[in-house]
LOLOTOR-669563 format. One line per 10 residues: number of its first residue (from 0); their letters; for each residue x, y, z of C-alpha. Coordinates in steps of 0.02 Angstrom, whole numbers, padded with zeros to 5 digits, always signed. Layout:
// LOLOTOR-669563
NUM> a> X,Y,Z | ...
// end
This chain:
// LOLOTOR-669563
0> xxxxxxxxxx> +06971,+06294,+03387 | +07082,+06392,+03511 | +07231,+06512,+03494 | +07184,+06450,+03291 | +07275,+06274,+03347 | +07165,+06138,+03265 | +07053,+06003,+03335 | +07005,+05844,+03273 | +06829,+05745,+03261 | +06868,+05697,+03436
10> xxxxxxxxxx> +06896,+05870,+03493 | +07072,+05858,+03518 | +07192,+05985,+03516 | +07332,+05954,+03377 | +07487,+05980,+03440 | +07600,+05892,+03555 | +07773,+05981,+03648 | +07906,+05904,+03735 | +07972,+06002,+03903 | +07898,+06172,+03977
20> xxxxxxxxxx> +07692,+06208,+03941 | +07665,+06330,+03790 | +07601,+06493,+03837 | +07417,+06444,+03764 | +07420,+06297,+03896 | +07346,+06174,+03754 | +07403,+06005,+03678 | +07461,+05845,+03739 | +07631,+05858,+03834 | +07748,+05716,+03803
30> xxxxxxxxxx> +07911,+05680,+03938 | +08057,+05684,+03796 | +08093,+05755,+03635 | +08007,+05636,+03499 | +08057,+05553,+03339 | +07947,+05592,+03189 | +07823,+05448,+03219 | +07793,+05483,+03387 | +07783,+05679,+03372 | +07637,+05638,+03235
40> xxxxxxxxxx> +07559,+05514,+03347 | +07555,+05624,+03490 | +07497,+05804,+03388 | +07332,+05697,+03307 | +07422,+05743,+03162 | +07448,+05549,+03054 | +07297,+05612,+02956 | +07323,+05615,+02739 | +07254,+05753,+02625 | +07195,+05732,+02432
50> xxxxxxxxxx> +07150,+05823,+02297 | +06984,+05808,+02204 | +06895,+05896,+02069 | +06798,+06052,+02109 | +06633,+06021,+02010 | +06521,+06139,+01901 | +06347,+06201,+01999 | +06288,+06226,+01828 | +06294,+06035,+01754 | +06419,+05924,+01906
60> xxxxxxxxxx> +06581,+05952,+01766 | +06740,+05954,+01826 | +06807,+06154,+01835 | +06976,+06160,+01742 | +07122,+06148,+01821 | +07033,+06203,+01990 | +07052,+06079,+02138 | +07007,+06061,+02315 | +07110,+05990,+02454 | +07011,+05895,+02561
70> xxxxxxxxxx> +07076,+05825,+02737 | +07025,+05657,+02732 | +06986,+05586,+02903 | +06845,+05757,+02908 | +06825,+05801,+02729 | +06850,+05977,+02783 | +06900,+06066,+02633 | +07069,+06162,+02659 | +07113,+06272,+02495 | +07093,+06299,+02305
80> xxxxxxxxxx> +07239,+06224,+02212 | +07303,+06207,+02028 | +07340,+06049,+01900 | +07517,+06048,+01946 | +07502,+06067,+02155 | +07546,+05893,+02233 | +07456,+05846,+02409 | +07575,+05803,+02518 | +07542,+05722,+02688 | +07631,+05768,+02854
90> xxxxxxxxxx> +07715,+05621,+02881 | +07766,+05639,+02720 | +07817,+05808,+02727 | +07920,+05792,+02925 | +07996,+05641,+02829 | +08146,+05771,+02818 | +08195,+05783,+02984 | +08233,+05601,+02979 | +08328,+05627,+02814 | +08413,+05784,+02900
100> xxxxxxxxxx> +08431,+05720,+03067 | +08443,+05551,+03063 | +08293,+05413,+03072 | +08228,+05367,+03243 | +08313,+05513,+03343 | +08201,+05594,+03457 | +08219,+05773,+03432 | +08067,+05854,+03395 | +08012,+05968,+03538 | +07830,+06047,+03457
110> xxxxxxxxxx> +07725,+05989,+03319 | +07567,+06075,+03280 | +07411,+06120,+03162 | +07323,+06284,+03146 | +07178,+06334,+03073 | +07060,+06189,+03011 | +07229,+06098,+02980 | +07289,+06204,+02820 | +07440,+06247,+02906 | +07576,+06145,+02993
120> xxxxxxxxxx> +07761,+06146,+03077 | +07855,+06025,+03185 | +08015,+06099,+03289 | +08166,+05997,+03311 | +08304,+06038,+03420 | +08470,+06007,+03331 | +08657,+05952,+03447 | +08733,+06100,+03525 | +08713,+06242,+03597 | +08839,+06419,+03586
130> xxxxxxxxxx> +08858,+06551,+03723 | +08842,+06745,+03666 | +08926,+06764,+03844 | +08946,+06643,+03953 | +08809,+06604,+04044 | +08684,+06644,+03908 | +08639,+06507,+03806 | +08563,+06513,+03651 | +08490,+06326,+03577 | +08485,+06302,+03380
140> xxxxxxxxxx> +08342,+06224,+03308 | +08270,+06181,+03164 | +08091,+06214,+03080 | +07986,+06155,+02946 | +07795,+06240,+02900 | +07697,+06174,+02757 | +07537,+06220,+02708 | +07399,+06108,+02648 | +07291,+06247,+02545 | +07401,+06317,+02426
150> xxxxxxxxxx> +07446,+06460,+02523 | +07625,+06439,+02512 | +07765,+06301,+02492 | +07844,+06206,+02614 | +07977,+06317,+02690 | +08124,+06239,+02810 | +08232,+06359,+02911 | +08355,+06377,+03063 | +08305,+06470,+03219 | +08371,+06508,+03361
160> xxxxxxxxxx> +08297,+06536,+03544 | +08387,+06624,+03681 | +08364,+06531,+03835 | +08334,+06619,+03978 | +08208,+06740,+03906 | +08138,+06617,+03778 | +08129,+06755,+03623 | +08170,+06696,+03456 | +08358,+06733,+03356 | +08288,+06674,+03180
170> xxxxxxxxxx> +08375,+06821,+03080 | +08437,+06838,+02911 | +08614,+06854,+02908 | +08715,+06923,+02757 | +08814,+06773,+02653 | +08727,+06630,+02754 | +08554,+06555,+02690 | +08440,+06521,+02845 | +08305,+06437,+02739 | +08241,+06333,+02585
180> xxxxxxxxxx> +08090,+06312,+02500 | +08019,+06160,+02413 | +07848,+06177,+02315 | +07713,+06041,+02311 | +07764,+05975,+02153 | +07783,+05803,+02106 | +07965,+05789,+02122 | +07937,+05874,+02309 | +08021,+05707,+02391 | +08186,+05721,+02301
190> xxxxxxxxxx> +08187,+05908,+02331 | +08186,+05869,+02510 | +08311,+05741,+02521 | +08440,+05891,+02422 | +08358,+06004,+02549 | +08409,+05895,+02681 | +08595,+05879,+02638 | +08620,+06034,+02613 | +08553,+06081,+02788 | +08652,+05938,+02864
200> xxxxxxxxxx> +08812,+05977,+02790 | +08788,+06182,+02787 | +08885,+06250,+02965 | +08908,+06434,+02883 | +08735,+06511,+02977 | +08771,+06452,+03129 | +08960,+06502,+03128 | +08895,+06659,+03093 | +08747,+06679,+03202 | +08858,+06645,+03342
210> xxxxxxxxxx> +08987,+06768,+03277 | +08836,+06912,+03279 | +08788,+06868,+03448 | +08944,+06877,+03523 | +08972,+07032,+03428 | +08824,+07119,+03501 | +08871,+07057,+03668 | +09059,+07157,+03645 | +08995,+07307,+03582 | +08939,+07459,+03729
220> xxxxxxxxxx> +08766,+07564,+03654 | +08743,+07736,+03706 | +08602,+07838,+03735 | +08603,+07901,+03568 | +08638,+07744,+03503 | +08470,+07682,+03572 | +08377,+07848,+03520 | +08438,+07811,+03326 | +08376,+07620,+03334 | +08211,+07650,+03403
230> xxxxxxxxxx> +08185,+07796,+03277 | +08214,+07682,+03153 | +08137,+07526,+03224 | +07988,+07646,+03289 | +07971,+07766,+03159 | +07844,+07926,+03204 | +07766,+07966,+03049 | +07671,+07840,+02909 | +07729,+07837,+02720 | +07582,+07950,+02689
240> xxxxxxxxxx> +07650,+08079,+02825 | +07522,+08035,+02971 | +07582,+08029,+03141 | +07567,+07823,+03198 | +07503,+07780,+03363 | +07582,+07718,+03508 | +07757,+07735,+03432 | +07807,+07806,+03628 | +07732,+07680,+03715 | +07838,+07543,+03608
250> xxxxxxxxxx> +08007,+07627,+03642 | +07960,+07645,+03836 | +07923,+07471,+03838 | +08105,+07417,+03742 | +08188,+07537,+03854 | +08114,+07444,+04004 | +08176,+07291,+03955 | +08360,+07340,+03933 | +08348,+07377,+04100 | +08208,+07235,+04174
260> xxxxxxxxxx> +08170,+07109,+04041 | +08209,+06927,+04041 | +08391,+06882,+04050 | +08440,+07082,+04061 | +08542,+07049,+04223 | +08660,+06934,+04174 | +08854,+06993,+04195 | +08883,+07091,+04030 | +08707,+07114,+03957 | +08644,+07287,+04007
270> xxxxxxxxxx> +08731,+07430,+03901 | +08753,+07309,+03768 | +08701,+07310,+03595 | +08671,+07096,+03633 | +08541,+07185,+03765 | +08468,+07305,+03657 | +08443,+07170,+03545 | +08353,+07039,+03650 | +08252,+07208,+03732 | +08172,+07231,+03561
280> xxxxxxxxxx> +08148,+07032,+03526 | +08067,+07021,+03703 | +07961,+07160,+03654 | +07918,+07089,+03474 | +07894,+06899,+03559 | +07790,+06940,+03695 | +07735,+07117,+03737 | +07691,+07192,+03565 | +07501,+07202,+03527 | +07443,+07095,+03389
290> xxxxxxxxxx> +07257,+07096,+03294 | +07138,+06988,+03358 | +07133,+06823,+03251 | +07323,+06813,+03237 | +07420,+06686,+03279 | +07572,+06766,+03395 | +07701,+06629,+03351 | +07649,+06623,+03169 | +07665,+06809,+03150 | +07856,+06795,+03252
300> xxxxxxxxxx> +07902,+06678,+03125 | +07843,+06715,+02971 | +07748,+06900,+02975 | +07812,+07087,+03009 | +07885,+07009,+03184 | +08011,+06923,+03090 | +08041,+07038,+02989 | +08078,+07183,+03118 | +08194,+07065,+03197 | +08286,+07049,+03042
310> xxxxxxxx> +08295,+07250,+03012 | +08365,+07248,+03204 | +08492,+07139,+03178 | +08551,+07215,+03033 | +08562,+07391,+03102 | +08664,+07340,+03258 | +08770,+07239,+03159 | +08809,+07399,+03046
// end
C-alpha cells in the first residue's frame, strides 16, 4: 500500500484519474473523463463486499448482532458492523452519479480506494465553470465517499477547485446545504435516488459560492486585517494556556503566498481578501505539515483541513 491508496491481489494500485498526474504519481491514467462503468473498471474497483457472522472462539456461535465485512475477491476483513448496517458495493454506491448526472456521461475525473479498501470516493466534474475575476476559474464538482467498515455513512457533497493553483473551495456556506448523508441501511438505494434530485435540481450553493468568491475578490485587506485572521486562524496559545509550536512559521508561510503562491499574480488578486483566502487554502492544501500515516487529501476533505477552510471563509465573509 502507498500514500494508504489500496492494491489489489494483483498488486495494482486502485485508483484511476482522468487529465493531469496526482501528486502521489500512482494509478492508472485514463485520456477522458469516465462514465461510472469505466471509472470502476479502470480504479480495480468492480469488486463486492458482504457481511458474515463474526463467530464465538469459545464454541464457533454466531456473536450477536456483531458482523464482519469482508471484501470478497481477498476476504480481507474491512470493519465491525451491526444487525441493521447494509453492505453496499461501489458500483452500487457511484450508481448516483448516473442518477445525478445522467447515465453514460463521462464525467468522473478520480476514483479511488484507501486503506485495505474500507474507504472509497469517485470525483465527477459537473457543466460549468464561474470566474471570481476574470481570468480565474474556479470548476464545480461533485464528490461521493463511502466507507465499507462502518466508520461512517456515505456522504455526497459539492466542491470546488480553483484552477490555477489547484486548492480546494469546498466550504460551508450559511443558508445553502453543500452535502447529504445516506446510511447503509436497507432502504440506502431510494435514499440516493432523493439524494440525487435534490442535488440535481438544488442551484442555491453554487449561486452562492460564486457570490462569496467574487465577494472576496472586491473587497481590499489591510495589514491589520491580515494580523486579525491569522490570530485567529493561527492562534498562539492552547485551550490549556500552552504556547503551540510553529504558529510563526504558519503565518510566514500564508503571508508568502499572498504575495508568491499559485495564482497570486493575476490582475486583482494580491491585497484581496479572494487572495488572502486562496493564501491560506494553498497553505492548508499543500504546505501544511501533516502526521505521518495521514492521508493529505482525506484530511483536506473531511479532517481539521476542511474545517479551517470553513472557519476562513466565514471570517472574511463577516
Amino acid at each position: 500500500m502507498a500514500h494508504e491508496l489500496s492494491t489489489n491481489q494483483q498488486g495494482q494500485i486502485e485508483m484511476a484519474y482522468a487529465g493531469e498526474r496526482p501528486w502521489h504519481k500512482l494509478g492508472t491514467q485514463v485520456p477522458g473523463l469516465m462514465t461510472t462503468s469505466e471509472a470502476l473498471k479502470a480504479a480495480h474497483l468492480n469488486w463486492e463486499v458482504d457481511k458474515v457472522p463474526i463467530l464465538s472462539s469459545l464454541d464457533l456461535s454466531p456473536v450477536p448482532n456483531h458482523y464482519t465485512v469482508v471484501r470478497k475477491d481477498t476476504n480481507q476483513p474491512l470493519g465491525v458492523v451491526g444487525n441493521r448496517y447494509t453492505p453496499i458495493s461501489n458500483a452500487e454506491a457511484f450508481k448516483f452519479f448516473d442518477a445525478a448526472l445522467g447515465k453514460g456521461q463521462g464525467q468522473i475525473e478520480t476514483i479511488g480506494a484507501l486503506g485495505q479498501g474500507e474507504r472509497v470516493w469517485c470525483l465527477a466534474q459537473m457543466p460549468d465553470t464561474f470566474e471570481a475575476i476574470k481570468g480565474d476559474p474556479v470548476e464545480r464538482f461533485l464528490l461521493c465517499w463511502t466507507s465499507h467498515d462502518g466508520s461512517k455513512s456515505m456522504e455526497v457533497m459539492f466542491t470546488s477547485i480553483r484552477v490555477v493553483c489547484n486548492n480546494t473551495l469546498n466550504a460551508a456556506l450559511q443558508g445553502a446545504s453543500h452535502k447529504f448523508s445516506i446510511r447503509h441501511t436497507v432502504n440506502f438505494e431510494s435514499k440516493v435516488n432523493q439524494a440525487a434530485r435534490m442535488l440535481y435540481t438544488s442551484k442555491r450553493y453554487w449561486e452562492k459560492m460564486k457570490e462569496a468568491c467574487q465577494h472576496l475578490a472586491h473587497q481590499s485587506v489591510t495589514r491589520v486585517e491580515v494580523g486579525m485572521f491569522l490570530e485567529a486562524m493561527f492562534p498562539s496559545m492552547n485551550d490549556d494556556g500552552t504556547i503551540k509550536p510553529r504558529v510563526p512559521e504558519g503565518r510566514s508561510k500564508v503571508i508568502r503566498l499572498m504575495d508568491e503562491g499559485r495564482g497570486a499574480n493575476l490582475p486583482g488578486v494580491r491585497g484581496t481578501k479572494w487572495g488572502l483566502y486562496n493564501a491560506y487554502t494553498e497553505y492548508l492544501d499543500h504546505e501544511s505539515k501533516i502526521r505521518k500515516g495521514v492521508n493529505r487529501w482525506e484530511r483536506s476533505i473531511f479532517g481539521s483541513v476542511s474545517r479551517g477552510r470553513n472557519d476562513a471563509m466565514s471570517l472574511l465573509l463577516q
